[in-house]
mmCIF entry with sequence, helices, sheets and N, C-alpha, C, O atoms, coordinates in Angstrom:
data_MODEL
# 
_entry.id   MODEL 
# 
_entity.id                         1 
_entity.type                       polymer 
_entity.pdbx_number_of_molecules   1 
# 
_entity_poly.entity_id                      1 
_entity_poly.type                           'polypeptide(L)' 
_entity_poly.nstd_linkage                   no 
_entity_poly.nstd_monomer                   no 
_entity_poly.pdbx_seq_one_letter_code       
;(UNK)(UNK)(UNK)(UNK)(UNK)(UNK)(UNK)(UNK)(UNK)(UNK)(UNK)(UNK)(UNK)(UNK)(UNK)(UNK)
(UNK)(UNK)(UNK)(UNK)(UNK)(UNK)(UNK)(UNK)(UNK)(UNK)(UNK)(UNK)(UNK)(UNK)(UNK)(UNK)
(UNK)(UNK)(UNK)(UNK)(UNK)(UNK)(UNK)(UNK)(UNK)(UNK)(UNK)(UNK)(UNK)(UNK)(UNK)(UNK)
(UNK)(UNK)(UNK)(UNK)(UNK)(UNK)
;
_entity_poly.pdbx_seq_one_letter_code_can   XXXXXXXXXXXXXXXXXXXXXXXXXXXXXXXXXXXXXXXXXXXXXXXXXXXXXX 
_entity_poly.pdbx_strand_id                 A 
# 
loop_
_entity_poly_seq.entity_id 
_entity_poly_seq.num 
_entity_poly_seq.mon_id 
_entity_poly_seq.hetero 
1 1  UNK n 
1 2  UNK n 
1 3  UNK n 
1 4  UNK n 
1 5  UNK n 
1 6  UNK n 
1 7  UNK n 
1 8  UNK n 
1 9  UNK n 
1 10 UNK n 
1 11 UNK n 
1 12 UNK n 
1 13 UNK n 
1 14 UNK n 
1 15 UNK n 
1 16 UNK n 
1 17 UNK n 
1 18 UNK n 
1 19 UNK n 
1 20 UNK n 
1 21 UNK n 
1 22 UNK n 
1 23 UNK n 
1 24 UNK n 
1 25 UNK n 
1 26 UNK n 
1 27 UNK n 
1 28 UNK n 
1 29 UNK n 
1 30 UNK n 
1 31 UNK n 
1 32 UNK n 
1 33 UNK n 
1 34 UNK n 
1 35 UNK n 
1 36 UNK n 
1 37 UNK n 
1 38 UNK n 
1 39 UNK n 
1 40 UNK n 
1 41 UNK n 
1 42 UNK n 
1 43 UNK n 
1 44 UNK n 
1 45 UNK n 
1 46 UNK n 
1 47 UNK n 
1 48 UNK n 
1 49 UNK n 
1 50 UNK n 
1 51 UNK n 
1 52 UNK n 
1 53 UNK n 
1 54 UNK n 
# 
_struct_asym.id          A 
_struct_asym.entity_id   1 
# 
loop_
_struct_conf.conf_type_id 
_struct_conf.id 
_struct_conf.pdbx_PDB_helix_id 
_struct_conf.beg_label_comp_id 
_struct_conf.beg_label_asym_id 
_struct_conf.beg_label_seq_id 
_struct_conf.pdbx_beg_PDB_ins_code 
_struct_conf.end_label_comp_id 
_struct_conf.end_label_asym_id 
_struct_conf.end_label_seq_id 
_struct_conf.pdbx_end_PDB_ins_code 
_struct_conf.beg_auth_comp_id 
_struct_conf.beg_auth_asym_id 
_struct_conf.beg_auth_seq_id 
_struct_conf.end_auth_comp_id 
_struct_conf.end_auth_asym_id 
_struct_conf.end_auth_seq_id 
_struct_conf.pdbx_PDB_helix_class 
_struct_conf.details 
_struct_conf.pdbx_PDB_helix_length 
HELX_P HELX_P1 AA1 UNK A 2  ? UNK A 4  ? UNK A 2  UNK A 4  5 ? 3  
HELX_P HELX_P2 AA2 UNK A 21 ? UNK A 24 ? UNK A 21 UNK A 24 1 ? 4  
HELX_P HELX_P3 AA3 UNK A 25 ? UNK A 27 ? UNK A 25 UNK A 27 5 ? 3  
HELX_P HELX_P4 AA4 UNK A 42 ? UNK A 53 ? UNK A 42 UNK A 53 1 ? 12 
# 
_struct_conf_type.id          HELX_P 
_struct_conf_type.criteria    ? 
_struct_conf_type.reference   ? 
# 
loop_
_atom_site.group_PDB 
_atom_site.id 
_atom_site.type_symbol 
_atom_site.label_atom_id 
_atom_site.label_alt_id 
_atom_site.label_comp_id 
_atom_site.label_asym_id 
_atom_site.label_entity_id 
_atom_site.label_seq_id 
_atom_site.pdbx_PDB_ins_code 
_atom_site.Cartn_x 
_atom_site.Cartn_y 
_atom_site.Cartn_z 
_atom_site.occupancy 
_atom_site.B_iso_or_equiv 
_atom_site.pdbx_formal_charge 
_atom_site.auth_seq_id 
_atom_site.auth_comp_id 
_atom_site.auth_asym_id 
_atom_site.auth_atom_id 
_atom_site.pdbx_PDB_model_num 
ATOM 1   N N  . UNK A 1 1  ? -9.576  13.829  10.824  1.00 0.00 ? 1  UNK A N  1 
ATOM 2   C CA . UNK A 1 1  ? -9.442  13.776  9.394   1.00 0.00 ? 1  UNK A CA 1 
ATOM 3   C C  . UNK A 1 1  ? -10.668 13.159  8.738   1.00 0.00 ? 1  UNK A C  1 
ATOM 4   O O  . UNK A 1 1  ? -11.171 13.536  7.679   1.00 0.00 ? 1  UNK A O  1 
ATOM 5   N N  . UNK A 1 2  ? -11.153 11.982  9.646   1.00 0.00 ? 2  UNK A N  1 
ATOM 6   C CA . UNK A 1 2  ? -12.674 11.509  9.002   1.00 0.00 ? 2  UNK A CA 1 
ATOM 7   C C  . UNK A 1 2  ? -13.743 12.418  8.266   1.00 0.00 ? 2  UNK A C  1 
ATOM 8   O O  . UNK A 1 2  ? -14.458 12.255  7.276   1.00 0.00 ? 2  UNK A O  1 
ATOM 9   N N  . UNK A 1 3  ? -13.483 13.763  9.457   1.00 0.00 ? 3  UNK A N  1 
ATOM 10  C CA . UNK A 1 3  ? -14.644 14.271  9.667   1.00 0.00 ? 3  UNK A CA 1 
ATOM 11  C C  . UNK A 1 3  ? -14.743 15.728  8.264   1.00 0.00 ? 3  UNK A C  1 
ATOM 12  O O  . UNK A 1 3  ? -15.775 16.253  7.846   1.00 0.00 ? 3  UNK A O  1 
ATOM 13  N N  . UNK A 1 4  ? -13.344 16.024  7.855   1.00 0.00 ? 4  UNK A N  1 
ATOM 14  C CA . UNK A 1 4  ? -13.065 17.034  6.880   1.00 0.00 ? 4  UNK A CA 1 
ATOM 15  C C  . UNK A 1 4  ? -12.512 16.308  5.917   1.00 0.00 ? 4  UNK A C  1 
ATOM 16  O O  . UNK A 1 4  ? -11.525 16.645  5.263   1.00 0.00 ? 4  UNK A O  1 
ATOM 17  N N  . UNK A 1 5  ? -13.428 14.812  5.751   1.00 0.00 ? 5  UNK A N  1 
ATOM 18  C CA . UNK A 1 5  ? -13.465 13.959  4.469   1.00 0.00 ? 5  UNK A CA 1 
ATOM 19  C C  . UNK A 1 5  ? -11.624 13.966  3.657   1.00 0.00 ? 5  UNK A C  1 
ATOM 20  O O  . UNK A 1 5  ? -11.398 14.188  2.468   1.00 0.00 ? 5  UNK A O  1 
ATOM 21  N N  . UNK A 1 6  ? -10.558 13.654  4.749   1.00 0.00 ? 6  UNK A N  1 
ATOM 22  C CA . UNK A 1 6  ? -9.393  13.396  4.306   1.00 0.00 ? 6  UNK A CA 1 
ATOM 23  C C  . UNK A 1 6  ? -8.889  12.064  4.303   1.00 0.00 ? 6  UNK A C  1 
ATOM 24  O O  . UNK A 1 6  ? -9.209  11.199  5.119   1.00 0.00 ? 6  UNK A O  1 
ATOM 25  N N  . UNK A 1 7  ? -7.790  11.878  3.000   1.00 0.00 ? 7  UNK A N  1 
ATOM 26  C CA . UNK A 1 7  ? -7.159  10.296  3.329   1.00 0.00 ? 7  UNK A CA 1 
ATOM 27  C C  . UNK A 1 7  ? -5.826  10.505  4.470   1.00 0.00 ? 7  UNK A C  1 
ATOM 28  O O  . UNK A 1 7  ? -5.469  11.492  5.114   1.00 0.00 ? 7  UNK A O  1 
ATOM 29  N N  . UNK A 1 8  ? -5.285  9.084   4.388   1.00 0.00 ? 8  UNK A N  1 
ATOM 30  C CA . UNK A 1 8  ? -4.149  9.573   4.719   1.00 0.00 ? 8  UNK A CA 1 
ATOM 31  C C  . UNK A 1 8  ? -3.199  7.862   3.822   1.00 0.00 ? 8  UNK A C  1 
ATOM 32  O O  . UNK A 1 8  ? -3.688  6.734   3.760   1.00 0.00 ? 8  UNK A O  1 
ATOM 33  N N  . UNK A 1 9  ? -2.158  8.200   3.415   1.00 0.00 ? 9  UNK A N  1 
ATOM 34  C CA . UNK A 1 9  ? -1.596  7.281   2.857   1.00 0.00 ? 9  UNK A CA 1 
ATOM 35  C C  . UNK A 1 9  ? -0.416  6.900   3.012   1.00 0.00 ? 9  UNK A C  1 
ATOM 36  O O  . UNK A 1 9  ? 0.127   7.992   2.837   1.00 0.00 ? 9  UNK A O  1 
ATOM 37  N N  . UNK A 1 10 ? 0.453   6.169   3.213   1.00 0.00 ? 10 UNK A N  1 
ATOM 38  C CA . UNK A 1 10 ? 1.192   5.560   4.278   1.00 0.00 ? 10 UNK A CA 1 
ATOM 39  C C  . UNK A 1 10 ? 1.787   4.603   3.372   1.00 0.00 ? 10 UNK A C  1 
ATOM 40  O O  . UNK A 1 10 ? 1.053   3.989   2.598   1.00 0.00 ? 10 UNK A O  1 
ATOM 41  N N  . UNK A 1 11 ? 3.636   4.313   3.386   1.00 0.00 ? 11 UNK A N  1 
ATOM 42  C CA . UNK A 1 11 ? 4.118   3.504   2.556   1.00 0.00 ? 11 UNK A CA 1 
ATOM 43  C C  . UNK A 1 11 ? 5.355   2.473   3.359   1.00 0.00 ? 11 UNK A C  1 
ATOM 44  O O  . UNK A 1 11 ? 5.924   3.091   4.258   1.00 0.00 ? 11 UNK A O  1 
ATOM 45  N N  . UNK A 1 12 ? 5.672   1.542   3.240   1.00 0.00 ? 12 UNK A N  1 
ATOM 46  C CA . UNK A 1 12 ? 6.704   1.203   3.895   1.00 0.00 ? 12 UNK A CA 1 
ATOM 47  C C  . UNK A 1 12 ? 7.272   -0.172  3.103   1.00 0.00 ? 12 UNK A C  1 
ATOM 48  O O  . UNK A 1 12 ? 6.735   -0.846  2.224   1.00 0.00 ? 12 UNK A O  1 
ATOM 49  N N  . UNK A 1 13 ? 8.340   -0.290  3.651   1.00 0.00 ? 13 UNK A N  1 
ATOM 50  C CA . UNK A 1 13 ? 8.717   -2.200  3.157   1.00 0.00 ? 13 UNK A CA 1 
ATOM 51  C C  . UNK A 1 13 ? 8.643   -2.666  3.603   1.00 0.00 ? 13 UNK A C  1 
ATOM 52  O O  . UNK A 1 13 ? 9.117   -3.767  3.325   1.00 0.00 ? 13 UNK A O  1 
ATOM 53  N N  . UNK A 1 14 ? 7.830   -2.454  5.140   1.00 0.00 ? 14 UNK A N  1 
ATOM 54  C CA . UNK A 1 14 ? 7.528   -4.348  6.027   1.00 0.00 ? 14 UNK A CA 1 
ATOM 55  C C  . UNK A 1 14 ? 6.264   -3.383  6.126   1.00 0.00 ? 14 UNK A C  1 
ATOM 56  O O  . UNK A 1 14 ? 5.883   -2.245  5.853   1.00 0.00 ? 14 UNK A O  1 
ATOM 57  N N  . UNK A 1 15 ? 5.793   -4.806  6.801   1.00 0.00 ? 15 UNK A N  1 
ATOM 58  C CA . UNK A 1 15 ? 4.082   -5.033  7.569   1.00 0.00 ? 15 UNK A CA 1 
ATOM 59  C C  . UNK A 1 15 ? 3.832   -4.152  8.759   1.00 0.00 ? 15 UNK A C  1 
ATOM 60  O O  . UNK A 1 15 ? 4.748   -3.557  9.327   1.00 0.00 ? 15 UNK A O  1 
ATOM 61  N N  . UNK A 1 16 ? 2.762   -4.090  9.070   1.00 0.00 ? 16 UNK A N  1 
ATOM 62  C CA . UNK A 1 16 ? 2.559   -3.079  10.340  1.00 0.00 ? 16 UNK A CA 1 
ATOM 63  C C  . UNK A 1 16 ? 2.902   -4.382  11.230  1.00 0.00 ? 16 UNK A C  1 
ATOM 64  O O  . UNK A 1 16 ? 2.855   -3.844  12.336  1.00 0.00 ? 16 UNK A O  1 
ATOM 65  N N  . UNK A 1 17 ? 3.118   -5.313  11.412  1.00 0.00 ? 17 UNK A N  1 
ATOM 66  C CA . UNK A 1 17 ? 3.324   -5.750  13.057  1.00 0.00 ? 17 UNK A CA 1 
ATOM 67  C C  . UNK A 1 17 ? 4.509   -5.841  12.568  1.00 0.00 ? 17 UNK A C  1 
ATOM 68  O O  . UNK A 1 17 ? 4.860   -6.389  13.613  1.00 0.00 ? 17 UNK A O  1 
ATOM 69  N N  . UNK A 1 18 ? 5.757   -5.813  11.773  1.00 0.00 ? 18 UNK A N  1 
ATOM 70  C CA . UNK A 1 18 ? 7.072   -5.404  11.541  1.00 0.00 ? 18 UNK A CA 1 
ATOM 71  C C  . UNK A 1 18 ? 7.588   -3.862  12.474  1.00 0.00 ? 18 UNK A C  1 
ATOM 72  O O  . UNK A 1 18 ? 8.317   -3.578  13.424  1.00 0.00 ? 18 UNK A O  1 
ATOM 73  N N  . UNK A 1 19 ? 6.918   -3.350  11.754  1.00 0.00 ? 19 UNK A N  1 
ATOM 74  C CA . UNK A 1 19 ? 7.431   -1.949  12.616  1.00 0.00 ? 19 UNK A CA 1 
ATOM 75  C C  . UNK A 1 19 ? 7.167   -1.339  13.577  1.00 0.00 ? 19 UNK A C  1 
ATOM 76  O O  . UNK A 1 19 ? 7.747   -0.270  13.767  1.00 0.00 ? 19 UNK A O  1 
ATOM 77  N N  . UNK A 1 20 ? 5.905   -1.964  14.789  1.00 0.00 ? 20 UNK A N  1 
ATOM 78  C CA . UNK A 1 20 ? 6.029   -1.666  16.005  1.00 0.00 ? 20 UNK A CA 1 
ATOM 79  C C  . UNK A 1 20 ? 5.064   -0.279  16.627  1.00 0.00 ? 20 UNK A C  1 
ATOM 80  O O  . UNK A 1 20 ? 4.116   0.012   15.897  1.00 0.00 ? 20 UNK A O  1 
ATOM 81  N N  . UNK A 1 21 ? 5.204   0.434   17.681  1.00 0.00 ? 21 UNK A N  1 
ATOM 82  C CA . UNK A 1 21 ? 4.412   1.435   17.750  1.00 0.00 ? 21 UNK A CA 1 
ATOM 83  C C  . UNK A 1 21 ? 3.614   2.121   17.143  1.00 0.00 ? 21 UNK A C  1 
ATOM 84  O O  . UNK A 1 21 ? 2.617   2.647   17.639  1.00 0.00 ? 21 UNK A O  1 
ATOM 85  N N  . UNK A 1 22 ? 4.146   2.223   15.428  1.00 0.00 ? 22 UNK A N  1 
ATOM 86  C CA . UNK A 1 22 ? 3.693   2.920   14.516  1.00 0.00 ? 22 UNK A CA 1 
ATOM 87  C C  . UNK A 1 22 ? 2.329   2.052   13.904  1.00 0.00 ? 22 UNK A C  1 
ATOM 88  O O  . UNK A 1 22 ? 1.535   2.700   13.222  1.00 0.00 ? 22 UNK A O  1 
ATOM 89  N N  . UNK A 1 23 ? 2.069   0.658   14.135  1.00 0.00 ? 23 UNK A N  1 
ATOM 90  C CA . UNK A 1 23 ? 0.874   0.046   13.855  1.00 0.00 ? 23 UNK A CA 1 
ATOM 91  C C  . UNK A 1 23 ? 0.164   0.073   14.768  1.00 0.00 ? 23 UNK A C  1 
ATOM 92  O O  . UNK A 1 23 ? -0.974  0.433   14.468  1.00 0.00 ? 23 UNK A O  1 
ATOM 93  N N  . UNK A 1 24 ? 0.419   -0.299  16.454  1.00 0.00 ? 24 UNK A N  1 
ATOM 94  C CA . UNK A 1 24 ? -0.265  0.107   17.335  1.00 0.00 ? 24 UNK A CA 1 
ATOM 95  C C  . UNK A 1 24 ? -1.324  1.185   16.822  1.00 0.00 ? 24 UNK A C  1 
ATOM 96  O O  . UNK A 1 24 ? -2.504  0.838   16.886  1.00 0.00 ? 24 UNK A O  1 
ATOM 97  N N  . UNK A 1 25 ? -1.104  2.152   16.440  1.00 0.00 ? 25 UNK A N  1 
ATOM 98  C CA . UNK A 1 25 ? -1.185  3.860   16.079  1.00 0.00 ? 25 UNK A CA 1 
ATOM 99  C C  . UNK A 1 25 ? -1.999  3.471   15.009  1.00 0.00 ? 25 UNK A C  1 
ATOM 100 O O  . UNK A 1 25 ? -2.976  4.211   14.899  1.00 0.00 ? 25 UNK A O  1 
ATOM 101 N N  . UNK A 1 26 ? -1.934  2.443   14.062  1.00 0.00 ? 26 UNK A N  1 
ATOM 102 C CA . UNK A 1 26 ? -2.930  2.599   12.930  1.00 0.00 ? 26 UNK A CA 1 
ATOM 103 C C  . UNK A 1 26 ? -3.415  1.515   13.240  1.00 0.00 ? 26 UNK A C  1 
ATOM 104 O O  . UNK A 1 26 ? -3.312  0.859   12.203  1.00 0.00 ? 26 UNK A O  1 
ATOM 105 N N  . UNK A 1 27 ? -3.957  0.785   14.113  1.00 0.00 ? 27 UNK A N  1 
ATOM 106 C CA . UNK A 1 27 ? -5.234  0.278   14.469  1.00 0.00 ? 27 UNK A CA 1 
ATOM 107 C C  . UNK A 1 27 ? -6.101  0.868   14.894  1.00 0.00 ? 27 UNK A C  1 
ATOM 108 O O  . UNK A 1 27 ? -7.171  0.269   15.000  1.00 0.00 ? 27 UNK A O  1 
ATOM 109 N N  . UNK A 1 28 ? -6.021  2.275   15.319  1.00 0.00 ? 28 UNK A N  1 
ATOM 110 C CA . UNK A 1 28 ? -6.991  3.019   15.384  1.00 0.00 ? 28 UNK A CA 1 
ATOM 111 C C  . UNK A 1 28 ? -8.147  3.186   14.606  1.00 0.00 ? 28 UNK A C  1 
ATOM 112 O O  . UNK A 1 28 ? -9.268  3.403   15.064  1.00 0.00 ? 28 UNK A O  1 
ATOM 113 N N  . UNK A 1 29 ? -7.762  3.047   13.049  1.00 0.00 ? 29 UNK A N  1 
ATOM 114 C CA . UNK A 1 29 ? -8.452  3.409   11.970  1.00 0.00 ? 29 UNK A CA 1 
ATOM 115 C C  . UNK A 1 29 ? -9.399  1.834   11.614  1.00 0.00 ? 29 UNK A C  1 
ATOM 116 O O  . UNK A 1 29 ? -9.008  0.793   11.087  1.00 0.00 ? 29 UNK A O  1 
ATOM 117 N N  . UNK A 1 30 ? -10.261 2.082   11.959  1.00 0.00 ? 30 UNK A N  1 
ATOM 118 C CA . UNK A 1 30 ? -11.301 0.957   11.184  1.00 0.00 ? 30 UNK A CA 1 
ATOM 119 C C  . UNK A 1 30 ? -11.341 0.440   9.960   1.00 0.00 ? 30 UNK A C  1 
ATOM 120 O O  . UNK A 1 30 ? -11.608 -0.684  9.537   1.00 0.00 ? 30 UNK A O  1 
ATOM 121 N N  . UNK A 1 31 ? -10.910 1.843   9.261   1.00 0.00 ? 31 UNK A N  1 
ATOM 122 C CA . UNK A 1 31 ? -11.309 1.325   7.431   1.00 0.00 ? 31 UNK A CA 1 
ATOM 123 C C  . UNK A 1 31 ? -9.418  1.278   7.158   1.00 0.00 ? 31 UNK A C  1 
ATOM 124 O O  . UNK A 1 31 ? -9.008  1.819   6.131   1.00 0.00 ? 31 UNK A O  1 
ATOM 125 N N  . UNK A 1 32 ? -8.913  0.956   7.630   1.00 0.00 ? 32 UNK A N  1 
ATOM 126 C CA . UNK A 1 32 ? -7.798  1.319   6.770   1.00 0.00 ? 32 UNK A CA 1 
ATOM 127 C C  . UNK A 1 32 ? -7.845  -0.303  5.891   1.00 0.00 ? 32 UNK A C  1 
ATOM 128 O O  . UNK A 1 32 ? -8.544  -1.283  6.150   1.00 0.00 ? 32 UNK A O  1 
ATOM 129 N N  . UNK A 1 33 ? -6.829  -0.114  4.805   1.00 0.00 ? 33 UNK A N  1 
ATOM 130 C CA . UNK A 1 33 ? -6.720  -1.120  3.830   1.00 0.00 ? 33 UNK A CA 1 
ATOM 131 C C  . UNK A 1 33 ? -5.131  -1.415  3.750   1.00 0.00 ? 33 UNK A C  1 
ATOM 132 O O  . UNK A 1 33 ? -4.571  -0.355  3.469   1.00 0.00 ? 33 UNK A O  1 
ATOM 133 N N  . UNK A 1 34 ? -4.385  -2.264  3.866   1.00 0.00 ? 34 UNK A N  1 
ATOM 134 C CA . UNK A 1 34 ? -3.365  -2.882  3.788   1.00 0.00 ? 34 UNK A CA 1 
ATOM 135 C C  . UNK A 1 34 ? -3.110  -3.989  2.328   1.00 0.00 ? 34 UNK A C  1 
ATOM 136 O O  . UNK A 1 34 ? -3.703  -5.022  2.018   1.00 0.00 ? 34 UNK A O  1 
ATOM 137 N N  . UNK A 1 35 ? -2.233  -3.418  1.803   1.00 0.00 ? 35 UNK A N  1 
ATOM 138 C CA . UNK A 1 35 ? -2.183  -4.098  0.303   1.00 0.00 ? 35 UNK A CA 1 
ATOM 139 C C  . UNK A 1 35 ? -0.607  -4.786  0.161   1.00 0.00 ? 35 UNK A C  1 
ATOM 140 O O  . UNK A 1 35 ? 0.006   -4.169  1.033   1.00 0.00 ? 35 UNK A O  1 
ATOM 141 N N  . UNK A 1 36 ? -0.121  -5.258  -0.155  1.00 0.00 ? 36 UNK A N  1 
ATOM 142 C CA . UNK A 1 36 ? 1.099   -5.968  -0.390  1.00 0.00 ? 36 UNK A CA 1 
ATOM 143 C C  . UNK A 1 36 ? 1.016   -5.658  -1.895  1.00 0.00 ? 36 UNK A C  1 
ATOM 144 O O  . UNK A 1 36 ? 0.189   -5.853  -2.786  1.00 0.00 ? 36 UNK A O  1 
ATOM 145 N N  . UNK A 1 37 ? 2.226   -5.092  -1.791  1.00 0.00 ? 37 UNK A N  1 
ATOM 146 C CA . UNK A 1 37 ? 2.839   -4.681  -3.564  1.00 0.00 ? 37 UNK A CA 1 
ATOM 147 C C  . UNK A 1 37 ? 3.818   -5.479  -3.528  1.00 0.00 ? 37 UNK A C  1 
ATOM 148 O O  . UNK A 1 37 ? 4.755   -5.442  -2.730  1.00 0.00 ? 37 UNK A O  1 
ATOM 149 N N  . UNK A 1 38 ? 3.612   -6.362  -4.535  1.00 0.00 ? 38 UNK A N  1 
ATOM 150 C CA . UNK A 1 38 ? 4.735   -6.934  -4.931  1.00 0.00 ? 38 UNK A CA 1 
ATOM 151 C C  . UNK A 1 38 ? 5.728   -6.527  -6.685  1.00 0.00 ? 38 UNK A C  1 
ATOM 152 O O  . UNK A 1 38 ? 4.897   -6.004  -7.428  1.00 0.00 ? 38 UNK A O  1 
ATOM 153 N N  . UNK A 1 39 ? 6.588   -6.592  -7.135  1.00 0.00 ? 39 UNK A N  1 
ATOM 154 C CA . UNK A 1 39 ? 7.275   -6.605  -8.261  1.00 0.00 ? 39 UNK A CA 1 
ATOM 155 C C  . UNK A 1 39 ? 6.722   -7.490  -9.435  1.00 0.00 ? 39 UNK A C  1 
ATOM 156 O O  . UNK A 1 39 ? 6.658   -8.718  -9.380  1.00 0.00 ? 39 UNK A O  1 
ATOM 157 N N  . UNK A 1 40 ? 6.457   -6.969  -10.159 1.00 0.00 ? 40 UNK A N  1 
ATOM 158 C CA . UNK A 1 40 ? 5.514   -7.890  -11.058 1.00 0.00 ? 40 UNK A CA 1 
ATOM 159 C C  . UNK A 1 40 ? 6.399   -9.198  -11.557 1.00 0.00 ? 40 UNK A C  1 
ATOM 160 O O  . UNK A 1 40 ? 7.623   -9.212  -11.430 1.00 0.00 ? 40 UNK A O  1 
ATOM 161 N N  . UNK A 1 41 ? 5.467   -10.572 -12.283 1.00 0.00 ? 41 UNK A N  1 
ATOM 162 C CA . UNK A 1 41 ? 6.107   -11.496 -12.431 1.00 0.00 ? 41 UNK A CA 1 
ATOM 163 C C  . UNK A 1 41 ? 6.582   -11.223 -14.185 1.00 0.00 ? 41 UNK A C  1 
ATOM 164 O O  . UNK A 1 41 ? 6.479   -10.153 -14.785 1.00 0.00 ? 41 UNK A O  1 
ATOM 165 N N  . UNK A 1 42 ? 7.040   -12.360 -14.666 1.00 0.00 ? 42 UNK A N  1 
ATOM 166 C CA . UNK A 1 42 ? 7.219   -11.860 -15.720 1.00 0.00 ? 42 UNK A CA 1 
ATOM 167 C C  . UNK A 1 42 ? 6.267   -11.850 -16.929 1.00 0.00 ? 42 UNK A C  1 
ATOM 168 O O  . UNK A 1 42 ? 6.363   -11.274 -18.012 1.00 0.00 ? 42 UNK A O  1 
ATOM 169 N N  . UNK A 1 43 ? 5.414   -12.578 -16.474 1.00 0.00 ? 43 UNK A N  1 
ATOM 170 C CA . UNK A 1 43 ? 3.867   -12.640 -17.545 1.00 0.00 ? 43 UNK A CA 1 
ATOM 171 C C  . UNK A 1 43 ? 3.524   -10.704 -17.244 1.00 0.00 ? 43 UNK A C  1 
ATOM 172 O O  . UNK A 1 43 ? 3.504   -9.897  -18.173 1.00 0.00 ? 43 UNK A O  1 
ATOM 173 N N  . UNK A 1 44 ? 3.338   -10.402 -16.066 1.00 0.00 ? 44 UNK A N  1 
ATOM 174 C CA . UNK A 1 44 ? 2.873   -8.938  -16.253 1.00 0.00 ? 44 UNK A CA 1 
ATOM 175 C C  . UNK A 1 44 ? 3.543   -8.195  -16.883 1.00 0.00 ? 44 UNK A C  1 
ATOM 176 O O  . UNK A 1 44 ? 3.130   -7.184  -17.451 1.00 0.00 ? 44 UNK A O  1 
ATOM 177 N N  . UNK A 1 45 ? 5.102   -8.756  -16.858 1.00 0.00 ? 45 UNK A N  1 
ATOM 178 C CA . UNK A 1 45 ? 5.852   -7.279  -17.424 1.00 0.00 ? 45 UNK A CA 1 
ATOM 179 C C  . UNK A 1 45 ? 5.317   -7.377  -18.912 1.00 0.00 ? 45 UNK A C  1 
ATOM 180 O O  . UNK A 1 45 ? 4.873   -6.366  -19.455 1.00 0.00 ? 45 UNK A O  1 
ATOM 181 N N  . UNK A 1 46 ? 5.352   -8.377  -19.453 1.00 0.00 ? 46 UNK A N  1 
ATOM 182 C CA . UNK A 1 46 ? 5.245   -8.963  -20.458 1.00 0.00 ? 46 UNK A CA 1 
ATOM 183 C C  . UNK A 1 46 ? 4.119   -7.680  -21.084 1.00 0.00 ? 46 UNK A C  1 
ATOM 184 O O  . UNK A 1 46 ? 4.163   -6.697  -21.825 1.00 0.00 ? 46 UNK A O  1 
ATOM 185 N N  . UNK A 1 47 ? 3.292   -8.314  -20.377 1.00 0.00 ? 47 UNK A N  1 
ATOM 186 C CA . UNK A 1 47 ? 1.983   -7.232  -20.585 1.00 0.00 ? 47 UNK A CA 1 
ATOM 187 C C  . UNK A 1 47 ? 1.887   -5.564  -20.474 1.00 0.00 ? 47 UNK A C  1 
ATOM 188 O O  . UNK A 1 47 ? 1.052   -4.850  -21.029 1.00 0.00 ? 47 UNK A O  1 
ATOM 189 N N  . UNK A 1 48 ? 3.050   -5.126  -19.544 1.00 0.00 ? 48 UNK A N  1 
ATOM 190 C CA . UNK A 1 48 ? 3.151   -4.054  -19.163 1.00 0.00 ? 48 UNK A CA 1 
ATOM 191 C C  . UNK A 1 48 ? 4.029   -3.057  -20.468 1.00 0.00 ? 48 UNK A C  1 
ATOM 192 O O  . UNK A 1 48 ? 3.602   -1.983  -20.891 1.00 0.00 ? 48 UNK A O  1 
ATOM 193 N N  . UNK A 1 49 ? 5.433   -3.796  -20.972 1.00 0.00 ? 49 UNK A N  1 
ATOM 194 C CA . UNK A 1 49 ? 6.152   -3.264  -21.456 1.00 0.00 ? 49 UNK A CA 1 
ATOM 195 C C  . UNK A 1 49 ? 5.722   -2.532  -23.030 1.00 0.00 ? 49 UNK A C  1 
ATOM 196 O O  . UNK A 1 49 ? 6.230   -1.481  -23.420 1.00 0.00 ? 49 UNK A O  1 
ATOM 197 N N  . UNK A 1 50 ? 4.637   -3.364  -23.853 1.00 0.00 ? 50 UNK A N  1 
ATOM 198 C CA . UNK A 1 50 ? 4.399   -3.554  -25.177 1.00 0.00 ? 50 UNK A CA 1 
ATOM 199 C C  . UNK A 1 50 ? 3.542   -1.826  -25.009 1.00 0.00 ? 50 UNK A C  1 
ATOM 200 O O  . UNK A 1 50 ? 3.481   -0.899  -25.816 1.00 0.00 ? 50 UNK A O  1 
ATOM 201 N N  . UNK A 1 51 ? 3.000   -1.965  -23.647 1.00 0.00 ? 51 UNK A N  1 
ATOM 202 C CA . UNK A 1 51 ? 2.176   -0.449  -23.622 1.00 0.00 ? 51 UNK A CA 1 
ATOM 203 C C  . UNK A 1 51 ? 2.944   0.795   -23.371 1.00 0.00 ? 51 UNK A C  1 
ATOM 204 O O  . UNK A 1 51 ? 2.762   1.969   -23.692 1.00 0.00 ? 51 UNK A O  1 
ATOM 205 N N  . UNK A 1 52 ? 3.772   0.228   -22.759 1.00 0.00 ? 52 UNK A N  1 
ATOM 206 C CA . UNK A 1 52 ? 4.535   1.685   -22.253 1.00 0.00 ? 52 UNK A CA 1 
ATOM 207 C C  . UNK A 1 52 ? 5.339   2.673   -23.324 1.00 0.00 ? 52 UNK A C  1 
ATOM 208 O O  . UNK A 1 52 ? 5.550   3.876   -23.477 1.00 0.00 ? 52 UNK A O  1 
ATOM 209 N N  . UNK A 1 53 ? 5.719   1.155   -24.097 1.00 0.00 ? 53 UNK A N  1 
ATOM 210 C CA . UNK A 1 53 ? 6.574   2.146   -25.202 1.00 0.00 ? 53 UNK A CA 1 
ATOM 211 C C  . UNK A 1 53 ? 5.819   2.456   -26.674 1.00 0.00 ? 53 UNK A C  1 
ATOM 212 O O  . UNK A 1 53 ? 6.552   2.786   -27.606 1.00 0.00 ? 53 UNK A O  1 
ATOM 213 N N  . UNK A 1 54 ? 4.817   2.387   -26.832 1.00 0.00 ? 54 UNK A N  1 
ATOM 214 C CA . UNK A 1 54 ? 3.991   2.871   -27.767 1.00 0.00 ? 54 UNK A CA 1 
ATOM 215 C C  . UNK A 1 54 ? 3.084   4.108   -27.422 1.00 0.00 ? 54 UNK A C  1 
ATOM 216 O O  . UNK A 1 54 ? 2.318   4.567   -28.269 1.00 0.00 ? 54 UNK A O  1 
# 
């Protein structure tokens, strides 16, 4: 996939050493990026809501 310039994107609710074989499998990848999404606090919603509905 590197090589015919593709991503690949990948979602879950635990961590890769949570789920086992399937991280094994993505340590392969050098560049990958691991992000923690969390639920915003309430200062963001704050910020979020005034835009959405206008």
């Amino acid at each position: 996939m590197l090589r015919s310039n593709r991503q690949v994107v990948m979602a879950a609710d635990r961590s890769p050493d949570e789920i086992g074989d399937v991280a094994n499998l993505l340590r392969n990848y050098e560049w990958s990026l691991i992000a923690d999404v969390s639920a915003p606090d309430i200062e963001m919603l704050a910020h979020i809501r005034p835009r959405s509905r206008g």
